[in-house]
C-alpha positions in Angstrom: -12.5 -7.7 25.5 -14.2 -10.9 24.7 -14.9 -12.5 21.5 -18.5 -12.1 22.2 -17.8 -8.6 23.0 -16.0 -8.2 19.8 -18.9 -9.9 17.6 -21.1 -7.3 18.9 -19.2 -3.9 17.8 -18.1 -5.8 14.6 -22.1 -6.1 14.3 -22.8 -2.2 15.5 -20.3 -1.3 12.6 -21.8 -3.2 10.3 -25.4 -1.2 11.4 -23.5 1.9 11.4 -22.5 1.9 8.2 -25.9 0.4 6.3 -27.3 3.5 8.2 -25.2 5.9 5.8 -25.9 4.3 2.2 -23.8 0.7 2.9 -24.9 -2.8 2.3 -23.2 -4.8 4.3 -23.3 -8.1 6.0 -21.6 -9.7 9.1 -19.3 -12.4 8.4 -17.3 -12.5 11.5 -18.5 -16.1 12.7 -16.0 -17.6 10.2 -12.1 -18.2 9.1 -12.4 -15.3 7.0 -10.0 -13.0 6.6 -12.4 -10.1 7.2 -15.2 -9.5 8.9 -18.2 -8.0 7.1 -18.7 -8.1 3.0 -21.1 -6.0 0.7 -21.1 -2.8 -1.1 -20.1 1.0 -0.4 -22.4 3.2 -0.4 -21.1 3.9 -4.3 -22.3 0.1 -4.9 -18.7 -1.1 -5.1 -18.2 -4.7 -3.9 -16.3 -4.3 -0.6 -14.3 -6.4 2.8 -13.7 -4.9 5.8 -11.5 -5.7 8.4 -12.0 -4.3 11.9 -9.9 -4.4 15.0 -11.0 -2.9 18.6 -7.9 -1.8 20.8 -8.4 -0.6 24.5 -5.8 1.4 24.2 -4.8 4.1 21.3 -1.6 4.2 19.7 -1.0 6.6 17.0 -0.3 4.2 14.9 -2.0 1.4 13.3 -0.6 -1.7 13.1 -1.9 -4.1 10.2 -0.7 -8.0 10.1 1.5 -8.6 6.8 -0.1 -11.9 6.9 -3.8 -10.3 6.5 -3.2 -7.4 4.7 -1.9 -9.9 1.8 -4.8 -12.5 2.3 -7.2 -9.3 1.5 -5.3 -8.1 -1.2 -5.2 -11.5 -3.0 -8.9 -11.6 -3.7 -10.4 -10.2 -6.8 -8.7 -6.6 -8.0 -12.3 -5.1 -8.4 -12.9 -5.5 -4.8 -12.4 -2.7 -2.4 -10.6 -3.8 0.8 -11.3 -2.2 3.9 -9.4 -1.8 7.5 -11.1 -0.1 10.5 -10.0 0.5 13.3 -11.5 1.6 16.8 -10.0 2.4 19.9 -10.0 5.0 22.3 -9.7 8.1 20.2 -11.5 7.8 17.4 -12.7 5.7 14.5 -10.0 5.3 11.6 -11.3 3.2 8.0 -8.3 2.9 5.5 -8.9 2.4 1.9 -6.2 -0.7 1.2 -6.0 -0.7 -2.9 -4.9 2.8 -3.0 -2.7 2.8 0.2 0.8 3.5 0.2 2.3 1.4 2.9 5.3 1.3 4.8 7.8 -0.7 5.0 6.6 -4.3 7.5 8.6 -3.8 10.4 8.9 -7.3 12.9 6.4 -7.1 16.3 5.7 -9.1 19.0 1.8 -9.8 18.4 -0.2 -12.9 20.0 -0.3 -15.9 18.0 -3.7 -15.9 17.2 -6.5 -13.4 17.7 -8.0 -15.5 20.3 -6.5 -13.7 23.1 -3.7 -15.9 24.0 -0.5 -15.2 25.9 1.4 -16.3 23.6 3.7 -14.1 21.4 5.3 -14.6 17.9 7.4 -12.3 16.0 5.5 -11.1 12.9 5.5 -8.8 9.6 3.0 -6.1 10.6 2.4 -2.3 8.9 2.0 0.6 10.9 -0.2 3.0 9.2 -0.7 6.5 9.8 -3.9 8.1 11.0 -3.9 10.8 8.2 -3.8 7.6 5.8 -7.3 7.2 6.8 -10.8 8.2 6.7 -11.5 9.8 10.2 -15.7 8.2 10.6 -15.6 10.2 14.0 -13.1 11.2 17.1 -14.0 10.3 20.7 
């Protein structure tokens, strides 16, 4: 997938969700460290981070690095991560997760796609730890 490609379904998401009571807006163009911002569909000031995989693996796996950048903004925010890939659509509720312990992974060094691997902190959440928005 392209980064055009994944500007697009971070943009259907965002549609998606304004469809069922959300007010959200796009702001994956940036150095943010998420990728649309708003309110629920409660009216609770909200991020969301998304990721696309092509492939599914039961579990999730959350950067350290970008769960903690989320998590340092204000406390009455509510911090989002979605995640899409073959099986379903997954959308985990951060300020009342209970997370694992980081385990050390292999991931590319930045999220542009490169070949390049670095060892870093990631979580692997569960998929009952999330809200289930639909299975493919």
């Amino acid at each position: 997938m392209g980064i055009e490609t994944i500007k697009k379904l971070e943009q259907t998401v965002v549609k998606f969700l304004n469809l069922d009571g959300w007010n959200l807006e796009w702001t994956g163009d940036g150095f943010k460290h998420y990728d649309a911002c708003g309110f629920t569909k409660k009216g609770n000031p909200c991020v969301i981070e998304m990721k696309f995989r092509k492939k599914y693996y039961e579990e999730k796996m959350l950067e350290k690095h970008k769960y903690d950048a989320l998590m340092k903004m204000d406390i009455n925010v509510v911090k989002l991560y979605f995640v899409n890939d073959n099986k379903g659509n997954y959308l985990y509720w951060l300020n009342a997760l209970e997370l694992p312990e980081p385990v050390d992974m292999y991931c590319p060094d930045t999220t542009l796609w490169t070949k390049k691997r670095l060892l870093k902190p990631v979580y692997l959440l569960k998929e009952n730890q999330a809200t289930r928005i639909n299975l493919n």
